[in-house]
Residue, then its C-alpha position, 0 to 999 in steps of 0.5 A: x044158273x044159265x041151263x048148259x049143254x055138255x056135247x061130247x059127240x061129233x053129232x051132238x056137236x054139228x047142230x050147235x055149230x049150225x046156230x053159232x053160225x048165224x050168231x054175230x057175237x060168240x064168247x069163248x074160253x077154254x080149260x086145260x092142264x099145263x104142268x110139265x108139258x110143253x103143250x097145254x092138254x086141252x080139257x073144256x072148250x066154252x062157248x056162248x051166243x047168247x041163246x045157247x051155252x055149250x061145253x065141248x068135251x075135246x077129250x071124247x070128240x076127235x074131230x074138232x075141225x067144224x069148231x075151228x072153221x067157226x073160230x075164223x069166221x069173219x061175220x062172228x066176233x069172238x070174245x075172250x077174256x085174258x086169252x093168251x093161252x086160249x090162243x095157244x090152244x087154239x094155234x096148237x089143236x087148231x092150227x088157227x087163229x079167231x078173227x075178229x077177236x075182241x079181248x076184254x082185258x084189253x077192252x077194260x083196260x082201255x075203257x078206263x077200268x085198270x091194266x090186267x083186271x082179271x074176269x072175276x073182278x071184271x064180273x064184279x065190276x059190271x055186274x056186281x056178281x061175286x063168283x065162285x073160284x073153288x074149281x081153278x085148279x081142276x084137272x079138265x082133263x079127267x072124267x067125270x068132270x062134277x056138276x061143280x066144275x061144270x058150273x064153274x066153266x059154264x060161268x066164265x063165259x055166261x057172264x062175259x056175255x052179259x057184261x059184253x054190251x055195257x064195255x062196248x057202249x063204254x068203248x064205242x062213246x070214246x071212239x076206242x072200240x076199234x082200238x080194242x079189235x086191233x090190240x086183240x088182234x095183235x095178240x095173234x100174231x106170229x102164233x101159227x109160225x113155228x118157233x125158230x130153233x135157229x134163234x131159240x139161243x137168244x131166249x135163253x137167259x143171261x145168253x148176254x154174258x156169253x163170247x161169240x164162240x160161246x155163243x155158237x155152242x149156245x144155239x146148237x144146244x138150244x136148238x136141240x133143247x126146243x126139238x126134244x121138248x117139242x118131240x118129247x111135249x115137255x116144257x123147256x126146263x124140264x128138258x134142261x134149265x137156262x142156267x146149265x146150257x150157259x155153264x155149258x156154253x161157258x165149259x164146252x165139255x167135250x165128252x160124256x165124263x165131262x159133262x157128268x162132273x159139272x155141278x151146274x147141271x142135275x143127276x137127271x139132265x147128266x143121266x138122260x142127256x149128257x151124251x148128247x149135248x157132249x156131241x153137240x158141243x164137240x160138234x160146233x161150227x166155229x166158222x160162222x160164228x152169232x152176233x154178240x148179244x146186244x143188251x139195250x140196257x147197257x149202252x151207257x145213255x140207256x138209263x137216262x133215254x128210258x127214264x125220259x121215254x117212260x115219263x113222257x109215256x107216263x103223262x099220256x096216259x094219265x091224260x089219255x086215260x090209258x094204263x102205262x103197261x099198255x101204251x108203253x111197256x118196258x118192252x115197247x119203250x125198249x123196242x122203240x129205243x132199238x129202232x131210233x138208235x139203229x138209225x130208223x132201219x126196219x118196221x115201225x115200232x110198236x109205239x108208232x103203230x095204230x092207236x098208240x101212234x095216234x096217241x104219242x107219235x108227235x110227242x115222241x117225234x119232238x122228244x130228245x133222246 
């Protein structure tokens, strides 16, 4: 086992900062504790150069601000693995994004090794070492962290570092390393942007099925949702679930007594809440009324469009050697779908951009859809 060193002061912490500063190559994870919380509570941060493995305590240091200006620093890659939710962290705590950022799912996926490998079997793959998973649902956030926990974290970042050089060969000999830098790159976008309670309406689910005029209910309650769960740190359905914002919308109880008999909604969301959403819903501004939810699905060519898109994705990747999921998700298909039936107003789908426009632009061009 690679010797750690466990910092838990800011003066500990400042000499180690100083030498990955020099570093070119700086591998990253972090541990943290999401349950009923809208923000995850960081526990552990990870950090590896090569030459020193760290683990930062961010519950006993206060002041982070030197390890967030590293994260951002051009001359340092920093290397992740899966980090969707390292990006959360970073983008909450921080207030930054790493750049350049290389994610070495991302990476092996488009090196030929499978979509969504997770870091054990990418261990497993490269090095050949089967690692220990008996501490994934620690709590990082109590004290003492044990010797076991400690080695557990130490190691999700020790072996990304050893199996780093061979990924990259592999990438960099199919001309695919930059595509790996933009692909993780892209993964932090929009993150530092706070989310849009004026939009928050259209993310609650089946909000489809609902009138204009429901639909000017449903966007005050949902934007009053996300205030409380951001204010409050509490996850969204903890708050109030989709389901009874849409009987909400759908009912438009105008007082406290009639929200209290709605059966859509739980004892706890009609005893904290429903004064609330009862002066919201009597509160509506009918007179600028949302869009209808447009749902791409059920225009009548949409089934024959996709099923054609997918198959012409499908065939590409398999020669290209690329996981469907990552050329060409359902999300991307329909993206693309969007723009070419909106008249081919706005940016670019995702599908014509980068290395996957370099991939399918012309066959896309030609197809008939």
């Amino acid at each position: 086992m690679q010797d750690y060193l466990y910092v838990d002061s800011s003066t500990a912490l400042a000499p180690v900062l100083k030498q990955y500063r020099q570093s070119e190559l700086l591998v990253l994870d972090t541990e943290f504790v999401r349950t009923r919380t809208y923000y995850a509570r960081l526990g552990l941060i990870q950090a590896y150069d090569g030459h020193t493995l760290t683990l930062i305590d961010p519950v006993a240091i206060e002041d982070l601000s030197g390890f967030w200006e590293l994260l951002t620093a051009p001359h340092i890659t920093k290397l992740l693995h899966s980090c969707s939710e390292d990006l959360e962290v970073f983008a909450h705590d921080g207030g930054i994004q790493p750049a350049p950022l290389l994610d070495s799912q991302i990476a092996a996926g488009l090196a030929g090794q499978g979509h969504g490998l997770g870091y054990a079997k990418l261990v497993q793959q490269y090095l050949g070492v089967e690692l220990d998973k008996g501490e994934s649902r620690t709590d990082w956030i109590s004290r003492p962290l044990t010797q076991s926990q400690l080695v557990y974290a130490a190691n999700d970042v020790l072996y990304l570092y050893r199996l780093f050089p061979e990924l990259k060969q592999t990438l960099e000999q199919q001309g695919r390393y930059q595509w790996a830098l933009e692909e993780s790159a892209r993964m932090t976008e929009g993150r530092l942007t706070p989310p849009d309670r004026e939009t928050a309406y259209l993310k609650v689910k089946n909000a489809f099925q609902l009138s204009t005029m429901e639909l000017a209910v449903l966007k005050g309650l949902a934007a009053w949702r996300l205030d409380k769960a951001m204010k409050k740190d509490l996850a969204l359905g903890f708050v109030m679930k989709d389901h009874a914002l849409i009987a909400l919308a759908k009912k438009q109880p105008r007082t406290v007594n009639d929200v209290m008999r709605l059966k859509e909604l739980t004892d706890q969301e009609k005893r904290f809440h429903a004064k609330d959403v009862a002066n919201i819903i009597a509160d509506t501004d009918y007179s600028r009324l949302p869009e209808p939810v447009d749902v791409l699905a059920l225009k009548p060519e949409y089934k024959t469009a996709f099923k054609t898109l997918k198959g012409c994705l499908e065939q590409i990747a398999q020669e290209e050697d690329v996981p469907l999921e990552m050329l060409g998700s359902k999300r991307h298909i329909n993206e693309y779908l969007g723009w070419l039936w909106n008249a081919k107003q706005g940016d670019n789908p995702l599908l014509l951009q980068g290395w996957r426009g370099q991939l399918v632009a012309e066959k896309l061009h030609n197809l008939k859809v």
